[in-house]
N, C-alpha and C positions, 0 to 999 in steps of 0.2 A: 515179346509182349510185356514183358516185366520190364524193361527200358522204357517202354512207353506208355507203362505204368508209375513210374517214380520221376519222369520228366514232362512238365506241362508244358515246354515248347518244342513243337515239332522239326524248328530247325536245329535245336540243342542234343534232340533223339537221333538227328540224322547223322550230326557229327560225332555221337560216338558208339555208333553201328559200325564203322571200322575201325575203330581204339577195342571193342571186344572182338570182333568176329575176325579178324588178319592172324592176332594170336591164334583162336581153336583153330582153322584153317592148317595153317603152319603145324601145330601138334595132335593135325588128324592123320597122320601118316603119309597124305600123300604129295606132299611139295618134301619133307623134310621124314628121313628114316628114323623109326621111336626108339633105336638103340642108337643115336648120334645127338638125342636132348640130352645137356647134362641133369646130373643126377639131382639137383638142388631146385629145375622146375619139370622134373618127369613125371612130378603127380598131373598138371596141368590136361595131360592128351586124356585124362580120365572124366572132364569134361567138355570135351568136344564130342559134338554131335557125329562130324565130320570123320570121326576117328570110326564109330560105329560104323557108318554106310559106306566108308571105304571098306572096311573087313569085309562086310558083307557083299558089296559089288565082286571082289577081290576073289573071294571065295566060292560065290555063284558062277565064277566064270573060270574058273582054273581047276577048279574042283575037277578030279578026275580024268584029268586031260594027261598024257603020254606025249614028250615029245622027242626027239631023235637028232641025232649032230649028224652030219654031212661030213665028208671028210674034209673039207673047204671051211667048213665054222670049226673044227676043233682047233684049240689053243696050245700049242705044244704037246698036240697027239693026243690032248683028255677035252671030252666035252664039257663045256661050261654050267650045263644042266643037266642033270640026270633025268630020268624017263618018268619019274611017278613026280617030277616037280617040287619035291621038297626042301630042295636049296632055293629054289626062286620064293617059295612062302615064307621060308626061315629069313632069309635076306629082306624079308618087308617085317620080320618081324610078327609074321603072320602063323594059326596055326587052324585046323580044320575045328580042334573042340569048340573055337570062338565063335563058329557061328550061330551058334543058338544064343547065346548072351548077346552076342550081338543086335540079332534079331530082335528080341526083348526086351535091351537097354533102350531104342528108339521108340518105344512102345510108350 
């Protein structure tokens, strides 16, 4: 809304609706992992929207889930996940206390 608040042509607003929104996209976490931004634009994922409702999709769905290796998915005899999933949240950079901020920041 504020893009098509400071621009009074609509073709002008349309062109750069993806010069803003590709960047938060990208440093919402879920095309690009938020420990692989360098350090110089990692303030950036702190305003994408994107970065929020991936946490929280992320976290409503993994949340509390157990899961189990086969002896056919283990990797040199060690499962590549543990059962309470918290290598798979830590690897997205994810963690359970976020989701109430989460939830809130979109608010």
């Amino acid at each position: 809304m504020a893009l098509s608040a400071g621009v009074s042509d609509m073709g002008i607003a349309m062109a750069m609706v993806p010069i803003l929104f590709i960047p938060l996209m990208l440093f919402g976490g879920f095309f690009l992992n938020t420990d692989n931004i360098p350090v110089w634009i990692f303030w950036l994922k702190y305003f994408s929207l994107f970065k929020y409702g991936f946490e929280i999709a992320v976290l409503n769905e993994f949340k509390g889930l157990h899961f189990t290796c086969t002896a056919s998915e283990q990797v040199g005899g060690h499962c590549q996940y543990d059962s309470t999933l918290s290598l798979s949240l830590s690897s997205l950079s994810l963690s359970l206390s976020l989701f109430l901020f989460s939830s809130f920041s979109l608010l």
